[in-house]
N, C-alpha and C positions, 0 to 999 in steps of 0.2 A: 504494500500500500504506500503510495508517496504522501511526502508530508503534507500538500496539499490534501487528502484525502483525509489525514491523520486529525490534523488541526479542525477539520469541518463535525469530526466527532465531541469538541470541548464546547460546550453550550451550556444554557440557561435551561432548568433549572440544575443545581449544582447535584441532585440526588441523579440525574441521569447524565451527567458529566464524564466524558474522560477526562485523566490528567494528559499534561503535555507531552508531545511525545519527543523522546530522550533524545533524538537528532536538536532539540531546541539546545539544550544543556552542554551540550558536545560537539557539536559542529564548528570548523574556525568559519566556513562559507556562510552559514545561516546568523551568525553572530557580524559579518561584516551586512546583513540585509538588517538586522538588528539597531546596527548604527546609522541606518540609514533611516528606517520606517520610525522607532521606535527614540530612540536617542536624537534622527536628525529632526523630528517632528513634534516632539511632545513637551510641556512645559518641565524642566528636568531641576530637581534641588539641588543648588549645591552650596548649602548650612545656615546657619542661623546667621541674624542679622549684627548681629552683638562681635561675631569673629572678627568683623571690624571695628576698630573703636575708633582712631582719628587718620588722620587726613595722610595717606599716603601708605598706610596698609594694605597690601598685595594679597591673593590665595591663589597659586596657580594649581588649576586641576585639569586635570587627562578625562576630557569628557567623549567615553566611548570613542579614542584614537583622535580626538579633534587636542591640541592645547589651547587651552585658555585662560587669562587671567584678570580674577576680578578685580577692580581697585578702588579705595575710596577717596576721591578728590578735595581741593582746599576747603569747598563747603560741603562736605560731608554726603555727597552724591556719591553712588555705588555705579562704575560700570565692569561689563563685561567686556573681552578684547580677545583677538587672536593673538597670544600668544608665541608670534612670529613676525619677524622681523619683514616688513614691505622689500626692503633688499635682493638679499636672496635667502629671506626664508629660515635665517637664524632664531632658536627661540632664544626668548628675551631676558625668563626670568625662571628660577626653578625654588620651591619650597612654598616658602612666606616669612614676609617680614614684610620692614618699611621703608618707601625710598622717597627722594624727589618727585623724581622719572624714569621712566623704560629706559633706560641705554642699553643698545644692543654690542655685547660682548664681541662682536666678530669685527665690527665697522664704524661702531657709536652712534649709528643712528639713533637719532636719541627722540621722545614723545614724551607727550603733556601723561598726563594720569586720566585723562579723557580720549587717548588713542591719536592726538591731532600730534603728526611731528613736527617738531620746531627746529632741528637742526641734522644736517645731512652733510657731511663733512668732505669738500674734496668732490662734487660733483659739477666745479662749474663748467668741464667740460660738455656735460649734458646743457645745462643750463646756457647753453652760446652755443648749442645744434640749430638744426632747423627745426626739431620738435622742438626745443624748450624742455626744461622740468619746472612745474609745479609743484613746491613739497604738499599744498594742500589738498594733492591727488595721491597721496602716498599715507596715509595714516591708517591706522589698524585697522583691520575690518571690524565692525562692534557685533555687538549681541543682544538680542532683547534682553532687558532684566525686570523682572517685576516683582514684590515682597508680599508676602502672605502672612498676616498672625505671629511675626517676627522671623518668619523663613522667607530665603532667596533665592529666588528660580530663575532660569534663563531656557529660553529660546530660540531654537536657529532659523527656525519656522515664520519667515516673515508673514505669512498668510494665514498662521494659527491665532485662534481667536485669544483674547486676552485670557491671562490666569484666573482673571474673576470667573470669566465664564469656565474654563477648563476644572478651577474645585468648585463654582456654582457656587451649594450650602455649606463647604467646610467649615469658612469659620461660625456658622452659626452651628452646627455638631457640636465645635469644640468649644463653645463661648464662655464655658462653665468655669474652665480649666484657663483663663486669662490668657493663652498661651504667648503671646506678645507681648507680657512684663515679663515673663522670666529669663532667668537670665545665665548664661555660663556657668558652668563651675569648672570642666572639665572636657577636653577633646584628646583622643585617642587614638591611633590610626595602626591599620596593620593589614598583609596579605593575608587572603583563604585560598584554598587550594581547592577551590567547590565557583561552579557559576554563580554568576550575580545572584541570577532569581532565587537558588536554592536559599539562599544564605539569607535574602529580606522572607523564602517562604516559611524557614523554621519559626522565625520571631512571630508568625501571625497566624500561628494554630497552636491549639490546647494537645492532639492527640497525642504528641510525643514525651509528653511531660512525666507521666509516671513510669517509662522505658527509660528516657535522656538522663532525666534530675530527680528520680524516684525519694533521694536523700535530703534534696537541699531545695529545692522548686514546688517540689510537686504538694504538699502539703499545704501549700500558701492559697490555692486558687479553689475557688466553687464551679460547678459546673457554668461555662459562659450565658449569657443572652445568647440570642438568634442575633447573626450579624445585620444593622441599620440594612435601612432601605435608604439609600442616599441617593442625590442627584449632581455628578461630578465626579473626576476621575478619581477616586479613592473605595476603598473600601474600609469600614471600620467596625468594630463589635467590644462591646462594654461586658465585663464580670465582673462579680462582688470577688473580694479578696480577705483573706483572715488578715487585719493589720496591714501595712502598705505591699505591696508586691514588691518595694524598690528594697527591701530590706530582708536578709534571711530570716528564718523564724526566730531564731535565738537572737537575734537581734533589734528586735522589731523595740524591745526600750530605749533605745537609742533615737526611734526616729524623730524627724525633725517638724513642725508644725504642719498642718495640714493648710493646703491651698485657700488663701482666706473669701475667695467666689464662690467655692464649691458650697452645696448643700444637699442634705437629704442621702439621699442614696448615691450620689456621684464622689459624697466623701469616703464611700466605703469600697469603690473596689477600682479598676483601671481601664480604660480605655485604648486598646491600640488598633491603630491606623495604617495602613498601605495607600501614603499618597503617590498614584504612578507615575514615572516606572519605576524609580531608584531608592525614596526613601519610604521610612516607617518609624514609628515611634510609639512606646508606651507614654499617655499622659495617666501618671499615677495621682493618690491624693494629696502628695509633696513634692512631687517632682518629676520632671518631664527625662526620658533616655530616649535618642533617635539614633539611626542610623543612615548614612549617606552610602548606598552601594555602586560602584563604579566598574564595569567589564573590564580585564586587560589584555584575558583572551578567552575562551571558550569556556577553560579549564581552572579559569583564576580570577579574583576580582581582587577589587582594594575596598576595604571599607574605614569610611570615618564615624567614630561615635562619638557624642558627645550628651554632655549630661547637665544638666539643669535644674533651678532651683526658682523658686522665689525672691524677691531681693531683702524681703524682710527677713529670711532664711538664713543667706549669703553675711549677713550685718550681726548675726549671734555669736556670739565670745566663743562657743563652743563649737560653731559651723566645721571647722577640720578637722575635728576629732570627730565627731556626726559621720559628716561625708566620706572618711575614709570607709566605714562602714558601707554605705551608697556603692563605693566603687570596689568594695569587694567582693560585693551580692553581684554585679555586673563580671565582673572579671571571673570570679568563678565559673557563671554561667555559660559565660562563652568560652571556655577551658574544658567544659561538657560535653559543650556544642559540635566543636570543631571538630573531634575525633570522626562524631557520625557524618560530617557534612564531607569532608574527604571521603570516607568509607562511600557515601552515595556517589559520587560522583565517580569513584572508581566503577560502581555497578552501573551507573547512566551508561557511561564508555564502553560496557557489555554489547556485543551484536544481537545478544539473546532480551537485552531490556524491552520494557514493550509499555504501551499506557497503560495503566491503572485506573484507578476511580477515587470520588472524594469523598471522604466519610464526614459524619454530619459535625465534627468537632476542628473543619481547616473548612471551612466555610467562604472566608476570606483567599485564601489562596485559590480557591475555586474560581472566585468574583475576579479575582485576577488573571486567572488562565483563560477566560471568558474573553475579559479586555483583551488580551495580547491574540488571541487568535483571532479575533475580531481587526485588528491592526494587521495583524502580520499575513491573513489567510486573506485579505479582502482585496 
């Protein structure tokens, strides 16, 4: 059966669903049609808004084989940029920090923090041709950027409708949860050795919990809600939790105040989210964990997490001693995680792998396989 045939099996409703089928996970060919449908087209995260804090702060990211680097300008404006030099194609900048300007390392072509270059050293031979140079025909190519509830998306998609319209009702979902004052505490970065998707699919089902984290997870969670009925590229599903889910059991006296919006029933368990394609995030009753998942090749992704707080949270004499906590109950978890998420990917790569089906506790991952074969099969 070809994967067009494959994909036409993963539909709505999720009980008569197949799962994706494993050429999606494994493929380097269908991974470059990925970057194209999926990453060149869709409004894509890449982190919270706070990772900038003043004027000249840089994040360059490897967005699905594109470079590009966000910047934040004298007045506090955010852009996106090809992270490639107009010349010949030098990148400009690698990591993050803070600078003036872009100077390109090969040549010095050098650009504003708006993408405009203002100095091109040594071309006045061009500039006394018969063409002429214009430097103001040479500055970065930009990028859509637009911010959500304290998150920063960009777009390659000049014809994609706006981010309002792409999450729709997001931020009213999440209105409960302030998610737009909170604020940093923590960002973390590292390779998996497992596809993008597997790696946002484990974080947004309950099934694996008492096989994965039977010792340290699995006791914390109630059987979930039925996942929202939303309208917008996300998918998201709420469960009552014993104590915060951001915290192991044994440490749940440690935790840190409860979200001061939240009420009723939204302070007692968490919310997590699959905003398409790349991130997801637990919003707990104290604190927000996302992750930014990035392809690098079929077989590996990069992921950024970062971890979040309140700001009245962040300001308590005891917040470091608390939050070490926060970030142990994470690090653990994904010290769990990864073993399986490798083990899977080693079976995806199987000739013998084949679809499966969604059982009623990955709900979420379902609403998503729906999405992408909708994109990728259409």
């Amino acid at each position: 059966m070809n994967i067009e045939a494959q994909l036409a099996k993963v539909k709505q409703p999720i009980s008569s669903s197949a799962t994706l089928p494993p050429r999606c996970y494994t493929s380097s060919d269908w991974l470059k049609k990925e970057q194209e449908i999926i990453f060149g087209r869709s409004w894509v995260s890449v982190g919270r808004r706070d990772r900038w804090k003043k004027p000249g702060d840089y994040i360059c990211i490897d967005l699905a084989g594109v470079p590009i680097v966000v910047t934040m300008d004298d007045v506090g404006e955010l852009h996106a940029l090809a992270n490639t030099c107009s010349h010949r194609g030098m990148k400009l900048k690698t990591g993050e920090g803070n600078c003036r300007q872009l100077v390109c390392p090969f040549h010095a072509w050098t650009y504003s923090l708006d993408g405009e270059l203002v100095s091109a050293p040594r071309m006045e031979n061009c500039a006394q041709s018969e063409v002429g140079f214009q430097q103001s025909e040479y500055g970065l190519a930009t990028i859509r950027l637009e911010q959500a509830d304290g998150f920063v998306f960009v777009c390659f998609d000049p014809e994609q409708s706006s981010l309002q319209d792409w999450l729709a009702d997001f931020e009213d979902v999440h209105s409960p949860w302030s998610l737009s004052e909170l604020a940093t505490a923590r960002v973390n970065k590292f390779d998996v050795n497992c596809n993008w998707k597997t790696f946002i699919e484990v974080f947004n089902e309950y099934y694996h919990l008492p096989f994965v984290h039977p010792n340290s997870l699995d006791g914390l969670y109630h059987e979930p809600d039925e996942s929202d009925a939303v309208i917008g590229e996300f998918a998201t599903q709420f469960g009552i939790t014993r104590g915060t889910a951001a915290l192991m059991e044994q440490a749940q006296d440690h935790a840190l105040p409860t979200i001061s919006t939240l009420k009723e029933r939204d302070q007692q368990g968490t919310r997590y989210t699959w905003a398409y394609p790349n991130m997801t995030f637990a919003a707990c009753s104290d604190s927000l964990w996302m992750y930014e998942v990035y392809p690098l090749t079929a077989d590996c992704c990069h992921v950024v997490q970062t971890i979040c707080f309140p700001g009245a949270s962040i300001t308590l004499a005891d917040f470091e001693q608390k939050a070490q906590r926060y970030y142990d109950r994470i690090d653990e978890a994904i010290a769990e995680d990864l073993p399986f998420l490798e083990a899977q990917q080693q079976g995806l790569n199987s000739p013998l792998a084949k679809q499966g089906r969604f059982s009623a506790l990955e709900p979420c991952v379902g609403h998503f396989a729906c999405w992408y074969a909708n994109q990728m099969g259409g």
